[in-house]
N, C-alpha and C positions, 0 to 999 in steps of 0.2 A: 197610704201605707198600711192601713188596717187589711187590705184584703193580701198581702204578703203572707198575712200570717196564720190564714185558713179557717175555713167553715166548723172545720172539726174542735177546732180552740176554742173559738166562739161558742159554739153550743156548749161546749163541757161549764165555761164560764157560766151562760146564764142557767146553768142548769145542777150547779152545786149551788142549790139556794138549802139552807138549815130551816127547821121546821121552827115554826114560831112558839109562843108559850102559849096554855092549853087557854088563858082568858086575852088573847091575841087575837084577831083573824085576818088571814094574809089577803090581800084586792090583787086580783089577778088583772095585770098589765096597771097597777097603778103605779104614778113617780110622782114627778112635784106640784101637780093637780088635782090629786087625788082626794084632796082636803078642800071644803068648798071656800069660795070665798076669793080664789085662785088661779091665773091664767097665766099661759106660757108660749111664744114663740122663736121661731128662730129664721136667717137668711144668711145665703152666702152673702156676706160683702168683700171676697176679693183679698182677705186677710192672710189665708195662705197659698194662695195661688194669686198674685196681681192680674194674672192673664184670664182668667176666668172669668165668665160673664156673670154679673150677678143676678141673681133671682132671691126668691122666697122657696124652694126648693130644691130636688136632690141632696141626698142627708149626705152624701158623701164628701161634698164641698160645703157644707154648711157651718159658719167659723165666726156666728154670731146671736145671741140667746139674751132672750131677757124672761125675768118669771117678773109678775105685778098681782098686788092684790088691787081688789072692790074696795079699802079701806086698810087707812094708815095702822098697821098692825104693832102689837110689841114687839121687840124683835133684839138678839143678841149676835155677838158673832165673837170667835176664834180665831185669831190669826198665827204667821208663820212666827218661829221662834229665833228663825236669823238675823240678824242684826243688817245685812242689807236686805232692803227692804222695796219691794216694788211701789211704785208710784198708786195702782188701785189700792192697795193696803193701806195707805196714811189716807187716804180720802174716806175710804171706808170705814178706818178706826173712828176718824173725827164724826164722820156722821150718826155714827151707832153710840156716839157721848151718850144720850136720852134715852135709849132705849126704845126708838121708835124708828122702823122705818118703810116702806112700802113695795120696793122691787129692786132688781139686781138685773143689771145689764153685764154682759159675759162675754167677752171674746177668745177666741183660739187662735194658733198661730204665732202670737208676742205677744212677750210676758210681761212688754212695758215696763221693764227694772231696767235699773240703768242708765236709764236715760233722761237724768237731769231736772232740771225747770220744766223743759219745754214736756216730757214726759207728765211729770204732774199737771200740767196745764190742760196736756191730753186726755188724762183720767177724767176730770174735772169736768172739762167739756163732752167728755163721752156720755157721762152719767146725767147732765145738765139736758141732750139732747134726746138721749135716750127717756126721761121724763118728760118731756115736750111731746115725744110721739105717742107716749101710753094715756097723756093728760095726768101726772100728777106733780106734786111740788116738786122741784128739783132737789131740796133738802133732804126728801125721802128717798131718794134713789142711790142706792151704791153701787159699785162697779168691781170687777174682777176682770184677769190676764191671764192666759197663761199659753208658752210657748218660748220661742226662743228669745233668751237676757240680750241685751245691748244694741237692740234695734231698734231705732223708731218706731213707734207704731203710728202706720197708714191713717192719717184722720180723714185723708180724701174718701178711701174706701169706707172707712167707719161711719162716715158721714150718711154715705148713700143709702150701705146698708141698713142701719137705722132706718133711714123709712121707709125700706119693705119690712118693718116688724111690724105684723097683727096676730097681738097672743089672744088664746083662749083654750079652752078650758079642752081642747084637743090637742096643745103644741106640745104637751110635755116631751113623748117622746123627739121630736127635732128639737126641743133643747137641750136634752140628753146626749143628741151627736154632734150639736153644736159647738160642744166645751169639748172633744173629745180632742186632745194630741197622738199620741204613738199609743192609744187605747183602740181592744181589738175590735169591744162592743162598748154600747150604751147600759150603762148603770143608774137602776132605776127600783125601787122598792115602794113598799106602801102597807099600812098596817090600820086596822079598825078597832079602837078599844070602847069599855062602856064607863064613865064617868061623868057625876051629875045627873044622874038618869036619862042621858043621853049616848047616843051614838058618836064617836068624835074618831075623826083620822089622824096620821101623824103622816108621810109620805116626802120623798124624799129622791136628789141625784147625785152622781160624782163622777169626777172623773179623774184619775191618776193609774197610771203604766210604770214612769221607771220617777227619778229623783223622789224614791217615797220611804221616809221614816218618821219612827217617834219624834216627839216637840211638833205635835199639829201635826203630823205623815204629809208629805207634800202630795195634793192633792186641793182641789176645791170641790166644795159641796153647799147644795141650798135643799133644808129642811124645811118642811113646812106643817103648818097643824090648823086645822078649824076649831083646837080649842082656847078658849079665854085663857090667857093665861098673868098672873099675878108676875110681873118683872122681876123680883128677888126667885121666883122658879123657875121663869127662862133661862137665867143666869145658871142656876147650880144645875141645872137639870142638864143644860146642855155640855156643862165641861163635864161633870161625871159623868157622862154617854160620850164623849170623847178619849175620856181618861179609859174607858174600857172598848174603845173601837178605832179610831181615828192614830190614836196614838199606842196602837197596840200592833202594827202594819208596820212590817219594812222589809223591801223589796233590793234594794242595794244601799241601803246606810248613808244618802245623800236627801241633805234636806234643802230646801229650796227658799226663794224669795216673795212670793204668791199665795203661801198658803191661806186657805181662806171658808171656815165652815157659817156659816148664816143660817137662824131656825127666826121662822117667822110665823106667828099666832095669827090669825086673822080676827078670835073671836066668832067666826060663823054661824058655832053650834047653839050659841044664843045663851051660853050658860055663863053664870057670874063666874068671875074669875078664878081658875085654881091655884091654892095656895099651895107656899113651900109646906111640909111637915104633916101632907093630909095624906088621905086615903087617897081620894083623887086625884092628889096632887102626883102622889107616889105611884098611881095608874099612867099617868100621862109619863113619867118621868121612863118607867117601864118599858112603854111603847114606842120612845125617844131612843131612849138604850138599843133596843132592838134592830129597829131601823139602819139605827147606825153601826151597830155591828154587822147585818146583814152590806152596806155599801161597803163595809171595812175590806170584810172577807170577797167580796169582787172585785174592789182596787186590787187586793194582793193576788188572787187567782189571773189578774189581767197582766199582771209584772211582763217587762218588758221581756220577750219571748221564754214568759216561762212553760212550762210543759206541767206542771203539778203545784197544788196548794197545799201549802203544810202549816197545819195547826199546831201547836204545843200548846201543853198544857202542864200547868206548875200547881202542885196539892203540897202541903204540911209546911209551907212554910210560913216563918213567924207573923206574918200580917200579908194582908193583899196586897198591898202595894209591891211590897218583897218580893212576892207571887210574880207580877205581873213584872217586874222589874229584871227579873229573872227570864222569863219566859220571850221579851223584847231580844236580850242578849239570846238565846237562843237560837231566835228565829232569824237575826241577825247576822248571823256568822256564815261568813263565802263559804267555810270547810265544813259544816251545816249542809249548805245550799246542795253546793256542790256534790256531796255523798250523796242527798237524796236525790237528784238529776243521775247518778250512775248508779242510782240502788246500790248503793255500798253500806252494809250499816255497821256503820262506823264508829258505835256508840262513844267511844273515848273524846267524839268531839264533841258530844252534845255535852258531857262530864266538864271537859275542858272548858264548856262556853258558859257554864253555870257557875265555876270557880271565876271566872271573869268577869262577872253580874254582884256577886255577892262574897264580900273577903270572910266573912263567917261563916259561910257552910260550912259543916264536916262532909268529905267526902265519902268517908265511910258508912256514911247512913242513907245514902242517895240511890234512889231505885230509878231503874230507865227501862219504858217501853215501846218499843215500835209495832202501830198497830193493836194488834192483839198478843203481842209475843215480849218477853218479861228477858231486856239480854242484858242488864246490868244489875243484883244485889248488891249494897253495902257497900256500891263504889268500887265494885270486882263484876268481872264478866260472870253472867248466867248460862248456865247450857243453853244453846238454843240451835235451832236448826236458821243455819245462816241462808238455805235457800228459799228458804218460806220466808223471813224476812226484808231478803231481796225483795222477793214477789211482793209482798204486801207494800211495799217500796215504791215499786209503778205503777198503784191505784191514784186514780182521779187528786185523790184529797189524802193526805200521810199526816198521819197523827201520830205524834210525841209526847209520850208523858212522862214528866219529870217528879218522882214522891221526895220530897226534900225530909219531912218523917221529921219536922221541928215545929211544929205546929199544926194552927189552921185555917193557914193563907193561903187564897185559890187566886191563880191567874191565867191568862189564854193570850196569845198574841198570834200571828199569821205573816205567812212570807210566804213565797214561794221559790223552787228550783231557780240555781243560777246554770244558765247555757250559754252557747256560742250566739246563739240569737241574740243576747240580750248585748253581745262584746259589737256586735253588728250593727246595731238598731242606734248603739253610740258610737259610733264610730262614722257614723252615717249620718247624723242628725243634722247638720247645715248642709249637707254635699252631696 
């Protein structure tokens, strides 16, 4: 399905990457190995094509991924916020109780929800097999789905495939296309920070195209870090870097059963562990944030057949949350979407999607920017030239800014263009 939707998509995606912050440094071609301590492979098994031969190669049919550490790491995780629930999600949640765990086995294709007993069964025994093959405890190993609801999923295939998995510390990218569905590329980041007087990575993959919004953005992802880290700062570190990336994405306003973010610390860099509330702690947390802002904004630049990525961005209002709350709703809106897919700038809908976010704006203190060009004061249209607007319209990446002018709460959220592609790609999904 990915090559349907062109070479030219593809590089625009991996190539709207945002510059990191100035005590960052970005690893060029780093993803979820980039941090030592860390190995990752992937094979076809057969998951979405049954007719296909399996191997340990060709990324194009590759619809089986595991990452494993050298040693049982700290480790937290994020799940979906829907109430049905896939079967890897209840395995995963129970495992992650302790706060320990060592790899992640991933399939594409089936999303294993839906499917009863004998589903959980399959999870179970996926993740139980999948540590047999890596050699570690079955207790450590969680498991993720994702693809089409209320199918079985294949354990004959999963079975075999599994033992062509030999990860190392070169699979990242074929895990990366491994997890991929109606994604056009592999989404893959990696960032180097200095804490403990040490060098420490944080590195990272994801994969989601379309069912993707706030409450977790339906999507799965596996974080990873070589630093020590103290379990009470796994924990908060990893949902505020959600809270501002993960859950700041929405692509068409459907949330899914799957969702699934996992940050795992190996400890590698050999430093005692960083605490909540430090310097370092607050370095690491940094670098975490980053990362995951950076997959955020390539989920939604991936959106099922979109043509442009749009940022908002929300200033003055009464606390961040608001900000951000705000700027969801925004990015959210098909009448949004849509105007920016026709360069229409249409600014009364962005107005319109910010009264529907927050019942206590005044609208007459709201400023709206498209681009570099200023068309709404005080909740009344601005002079502006409507054809320079268009234009700045069908850049790469369209930027929205919303001044709410009632404080000093900053938010950013990301979506992209809604098109006939995207009416297609669903419409198409079993057939």
């Amino acid at each position: 399905m990915t090559g349907d939707r062109g070479q030219a998509e593809a590089d625009a995606v991996q190539g709207n990457r945002a510059a990191p912050r100035d005590d960052l440094s970005w690893i060029a071609s780093g993803g979820v190995t980039a941090a030592r301590g860390f190995r990752a492979g992937a094979a076809s098994a057969g998951i979405k094509d049954p007719r296909h031969e399996l191997s340990a190669s060709e990324a194009g049919r590759l619809d089986l991924a595991v990452v494993v550490a050298d040693a049982p790491c700290v480790a937290h995780g994020l799940f979906t916020q829907c109430q049905v629930v896939a079967a890897p999600v209840i395995v995963s949640r129970e495992k992650l109780a302790q706060s320990r765990a060592q790899g992640i086995v991933i399939n594409s294709g089936n999303a294993n929800a839906c499917t009863g007993p004998a589903g959980l069964a399959a999870a179970r025994e996926m993740a139980d097999l999948a540590a047999r093959q890596v050699g570690i405890d079955p207790e450590l190993m969680l498991v993720a789905s994702t693809g089409v609801i209320g199918v079985p999923l294949p354990m004959e295939h999963v079975r075999v495939g599994i033992g062509l998995l030999r990860p190392s510390r070169e699979g990242a990218r074929d895990a990366a296309h491994a997890i991929m569905t109606t994604d056009l590329v592999p989404k893959e980041y990696a960032l180097a920070f200095d804490a403990a007087g040490a060098k420490m990575v944080v590195g990272g993959m994801a994969k989601g195209s379309g069912m993707v919004h706030p409450n977790m953005a339906t999507m799965l992802s596996v974080v990873t870090t070589d630093a020590a880290l103290e379990p009470r700062l796994a924990r908060a570190a990893l949902q505020a870097a959600a809270d501002r990336s993960f859950n700041q994405i929405s692509i068409d306003g459907a949330t899914s059963t799957n969702d699934t973010l996992v940050l795992f610390a190996s400890g590698a860099a050999g430093n005692a562990p960083l605490q909540q509330g430090t310097v370092d702690g607050d370095r690491f947390a940094a670098a975490l944030e980053a990362v995951c802002i950076e997959l955020a904004r390539m989920v939604a630049r991936d959106g099922e057949g979109a043509t442009r990525l749009i940022e908002v961005v929300v200033e003055g209002a009464r606390s961040d949350e608001e900000a951000r709350r705000i700027a969801r709703e925004v990015v959210r809106s098909n009448l949004v979407k849509a105007a920016v897919y026709g360069r229409d700038p249409n600014w009364g809908r962005v107005l319109a999607a910010v009264g529907n976010a927050c019942a206590t704006v005044d609208a007459n203190t709201v400023d709206i920017f498209i681009g570099d060009h200023c068309v709404a004061l005080d909740g009344a249209a601005a002079p502006f030239d409507a054809a320079a607007v268009s234009a700045a319209m069908g850049a790469d990446e369209v930027r929205v800014r919303v001044a709410i002018n009632r404080g000093t709460g900053v938010g950013r959220a990301w979506g992209c263009d809604l098109t006939e592609g995207y009416v297609k790609i669903n419409a198409e999904y079993t057939t």
